[in-house]
N, C-alpha and C positions, 0 to 999 in steps of 0.2 A: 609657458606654464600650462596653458590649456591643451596643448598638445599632449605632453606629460600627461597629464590628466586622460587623456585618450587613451594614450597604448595604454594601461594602467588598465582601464578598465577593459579595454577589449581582451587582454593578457585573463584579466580576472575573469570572464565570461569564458573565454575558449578552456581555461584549466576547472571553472566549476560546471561545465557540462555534464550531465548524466550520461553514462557509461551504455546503459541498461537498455538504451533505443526513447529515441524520441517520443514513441507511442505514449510513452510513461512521463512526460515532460507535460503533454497538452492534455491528457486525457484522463491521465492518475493509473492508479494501480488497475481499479477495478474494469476497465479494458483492457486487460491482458488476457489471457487463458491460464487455467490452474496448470498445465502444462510448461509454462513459463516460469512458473511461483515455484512447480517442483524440480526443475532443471536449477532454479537459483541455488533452491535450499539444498540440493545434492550435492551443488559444488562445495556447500558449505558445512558439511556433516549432519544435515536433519536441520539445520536450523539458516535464518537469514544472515547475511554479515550486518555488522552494525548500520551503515549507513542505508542499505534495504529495509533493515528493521524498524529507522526511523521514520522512512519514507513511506512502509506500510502502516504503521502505528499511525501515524497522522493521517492517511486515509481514511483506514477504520473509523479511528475518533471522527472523524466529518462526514461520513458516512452514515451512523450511527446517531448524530445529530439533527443529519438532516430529513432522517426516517422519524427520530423524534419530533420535529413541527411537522413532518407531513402526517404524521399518524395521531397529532397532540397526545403524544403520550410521556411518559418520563422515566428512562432506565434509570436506575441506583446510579450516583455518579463514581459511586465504589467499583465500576466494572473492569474488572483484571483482564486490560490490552495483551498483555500478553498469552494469558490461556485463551481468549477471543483468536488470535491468531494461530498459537497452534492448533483449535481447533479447524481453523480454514486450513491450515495444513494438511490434517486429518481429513478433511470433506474433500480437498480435491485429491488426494491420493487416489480417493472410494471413486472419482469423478473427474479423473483426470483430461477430458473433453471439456467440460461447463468452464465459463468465464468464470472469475474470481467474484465477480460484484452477484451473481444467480447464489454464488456461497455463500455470501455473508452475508443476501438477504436472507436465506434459511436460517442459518445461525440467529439473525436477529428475530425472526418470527417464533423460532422454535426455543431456544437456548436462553434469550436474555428477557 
């Protein structure tokens, strides 16, 4: 039974692997390059495919949080992830060298 229980998970682990390069496994999004972010979104006509969109969205939001204790300050918790994100879109187009995390801290200093 315990065995069972092994492959079982090793199976589960080897199939829920990120596709996207490890970098994004231990590091998150915002150690990529906006070059990265716009090779994604190209593949996928302007925009992320779902499962990047998730994977970015929950960056952001933790991102965005954790600028909030470090800066004690308090964004609307009304803030629309998704126009946050196409706007990183937009920023690294303009910047398609800068890491992703140098964009959304502008975005968060300037925008939110």
């Amino acid at each position: 039974m315990k065995r069972f229980f092994a492959v079982q998970f090793i199976l589960f682990v080897l199939i829920s692997s990120p596709s996207f390069g490890e970098k994004y496994t231990y590091f998150g999004w915002g150690a990529g390059s906006c070059a990265d972010l716009l090779k994604e979104t190209k593949e996928n006509n302007g925009l992320l495919d779902f499962f990047s969109n998730l994977h970015v969205t929950g960056w952001v939001q933790g991102y965005i949080s954790a600028m909030n204790v470090k800066n004690r300050k308090t964004i609307d918790e009304n803030v629309d992830f998704d126009g946050v994100i196409l706007e990183l879109i937009k920023r690294c187009e303009a910047e398609p060298m800068s890491e992703i995390s140098d964009e959304l801290d502008w975005i968060y200093k300037n925008k939110l």
